[in-house]
Steps between C-alpha positions, in 0.01 A plus 500: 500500500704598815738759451860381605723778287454879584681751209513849543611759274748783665437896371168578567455205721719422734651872518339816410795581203268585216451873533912530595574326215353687312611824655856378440434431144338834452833650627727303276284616195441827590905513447404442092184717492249237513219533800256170556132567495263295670451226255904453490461438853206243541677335191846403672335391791562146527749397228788584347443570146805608253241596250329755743812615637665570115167669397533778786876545394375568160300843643835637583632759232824386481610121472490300813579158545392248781863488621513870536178429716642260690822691587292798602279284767805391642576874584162613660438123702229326479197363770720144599810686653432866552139546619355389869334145341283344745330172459080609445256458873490172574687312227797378725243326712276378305806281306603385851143328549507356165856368567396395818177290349718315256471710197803579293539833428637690114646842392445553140536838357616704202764696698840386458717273711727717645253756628225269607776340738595838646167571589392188661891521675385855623157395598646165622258270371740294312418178673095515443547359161570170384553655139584795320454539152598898376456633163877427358441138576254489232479562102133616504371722765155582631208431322734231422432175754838422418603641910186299665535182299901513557402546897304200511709275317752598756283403789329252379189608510168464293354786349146470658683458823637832482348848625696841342471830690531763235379863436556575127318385232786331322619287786084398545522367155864386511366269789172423352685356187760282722167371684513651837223611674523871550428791819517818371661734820368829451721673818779646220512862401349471140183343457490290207273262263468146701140375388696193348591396879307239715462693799592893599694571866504807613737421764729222643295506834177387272705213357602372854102485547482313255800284460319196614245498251759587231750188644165281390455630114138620672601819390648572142437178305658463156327684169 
């Protein structure tokens, strides 16, 4: 099956946020006494869970609440406006070949709307994607395939037509379940579970080696 649809998620993958974010966070909870261990951090990574998020309030010794959270991330910034974001090695150019082959191109993260358009605003990449799906668009977020399956329906495209560049184990599965073939980039900060992808990158150069082979389903076909 030729691939005609390329999705890729954003923290992790198209910009090396993952450890800032979760320096930031750390900083906003240190405010309430609570420090995140290693396990809090692998955990966020990739979604945008309420249920995680209320749990590590609930360590604090004195009540907390997710807006108190909220309005004390807004004081000490956050990755999308404050830190130097740059889009990871290669990326930028490997989405102009694939635009310039035909493909159509997808953003579809967990990250909100408002900061995912900063970022690609202050990385100006803006115009490399044919869609954007963010994590308020959606009811369910990663492992959910709600974001994929809302992506495709947008461009049109057939699952098994699709390839997903993602890095966390989550937004494998979250793209697995939606029907997508899946590359696991492994160029991010934190190294994470992807034995449920189709094929591992290391970098964006290796995928422009390859790019014809993937264009032809030869490499990646559907599970």
């Amino acid at each position: 099956m030729e691939t005609e649809f390329v999705l890729f998620d954003f923290d992790g993958v198209i910009a090396n946020t993952e450890e800032s974010n979760a320096a930031y966070l750390e900083k906003a909870l240190s405010a309430f006494g609570i420090q995140l261990t290693d396990d809090d951090r692998k955990a966020l990574i990739g979604t945008n869970d309420k249920t995680r998020i209320e749990s590590l309030l609930s360590r604090s010794l004195v009540k907390v609440t997710a807006e108190d959270l909220a309005g004390k991330r807004r004081q000490v910034g956050n990755t999308y406006e404050n830190s130097c974001i740059r889009p990871m090695p290669g990326v930028v150019s490997l989405i102009q070949e694939i635009r310039g082959r035909g493909m159509k191109t997808g953003l579809v993260t967990s990250t909100s709307t408002r900061l995912i358009m900063i970022a690609l605003n202050r990385m100006r990449m803006t115009a490399l994607f044919d869609v954007v799906i963010c994590g308020d668009m959606c009811a369910n977020h990663k492992p959910d395939p709600e974001c994929y399956k809302k992506a495709m329906d947008y461009l049109g495209a057939e699952p098994c037509k699709c390839i997903v560049f993602e890095d966390s184990a989550v937004g494998i599965h979250a793209a697995r379940l939606a029907g997508a073939r899946v590359a696991a980039y492994r160029g991010s900060g934190i190294q994470q579970d992807v034995s449920e992808a189709d094929l591992i990158v290391d970098s964006y150069d290796e995928c422009k080696d390859m790019l014809d082979d993937i264009m032809q389903g030869r490499i990646m076909p559907c599970k």
